[in-house]
C-alpha positions, 0 to 999 in steps of 0.5 A: 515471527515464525523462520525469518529474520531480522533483516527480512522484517526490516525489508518488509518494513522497507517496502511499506515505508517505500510505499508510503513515501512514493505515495506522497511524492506522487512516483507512480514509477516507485510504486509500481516497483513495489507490486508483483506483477500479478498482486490484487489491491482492493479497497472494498468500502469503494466499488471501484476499488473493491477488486483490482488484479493485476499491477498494470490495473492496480497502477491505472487506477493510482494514476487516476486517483493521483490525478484527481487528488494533487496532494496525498499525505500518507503514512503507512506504521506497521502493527504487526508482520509475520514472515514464514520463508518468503512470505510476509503478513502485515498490517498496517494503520494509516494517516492520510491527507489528502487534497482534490482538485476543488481545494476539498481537503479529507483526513482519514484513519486506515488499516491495511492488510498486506501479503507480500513475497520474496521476488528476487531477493525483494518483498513485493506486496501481492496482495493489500486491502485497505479499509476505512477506520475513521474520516473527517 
């Protein structure tokens, strides 16, 4: 890791970990606080998903996937975060469970790609693209 700190790692850390957390208790309110407001999410194995800009769009698009699954279980491990003044590269690999409406019950293995920055004092991510590595 290139000018940083032990505390800006384990903040970076801290917002992954938030995230993963606020997923799994459903808090659109402690998700959102997590983007930038002009972050892009993208997920380009789902053409719904594959180009989302904006935390207001990013934050539509959760609420509607909160309401069509009523449980998520996620967890977000980071593998790697280089952090250079105030921005972080991370990757992350992901367990999640996850529960629709029907009862239909999906496990799926991920990785995220993260870009987060320093805003006021706190890692935001402004840009994260998750992609598929293994369903059942």
């Amino acid at each position: 890791m290139a000018d940083t700190t032990i505390a800006d790692e384990l903040a970076v850390r801290g917002t992954i970990e938030r995230y993963s957390d606020a997923v799994c208790r459903h808090d659109a309110a402690a998700i959102e606080a997590l983007w930038a407001e002009d972050a892009r999410w993208s997920v380009p194995d789902m053409p719904e998903l594959a180009e989302v800009k904006g935390r207001a769009a990013i934050m539509e698009k959760f609420r509607a996937a909160q309401a069509f699954f009523p449980f998520t279980f996620l967890i977000c491990v980071p593998g790697y975060i280089e952090i250079a003044q105030d921005r972080a590269v991370a990757r992350s690999y992901t367990t999640e469970i996850i529960r629709d409406r029907d009862g239909n019950t999906r496990r799926a293995a991920g990785v995220y790609e993260d870009v987060l920055a320093r805003r006021n004092g706190r890692w935001l991510f402004t840009e994260r693209v998750w992609r598929l590595l293994d369903a059942a």
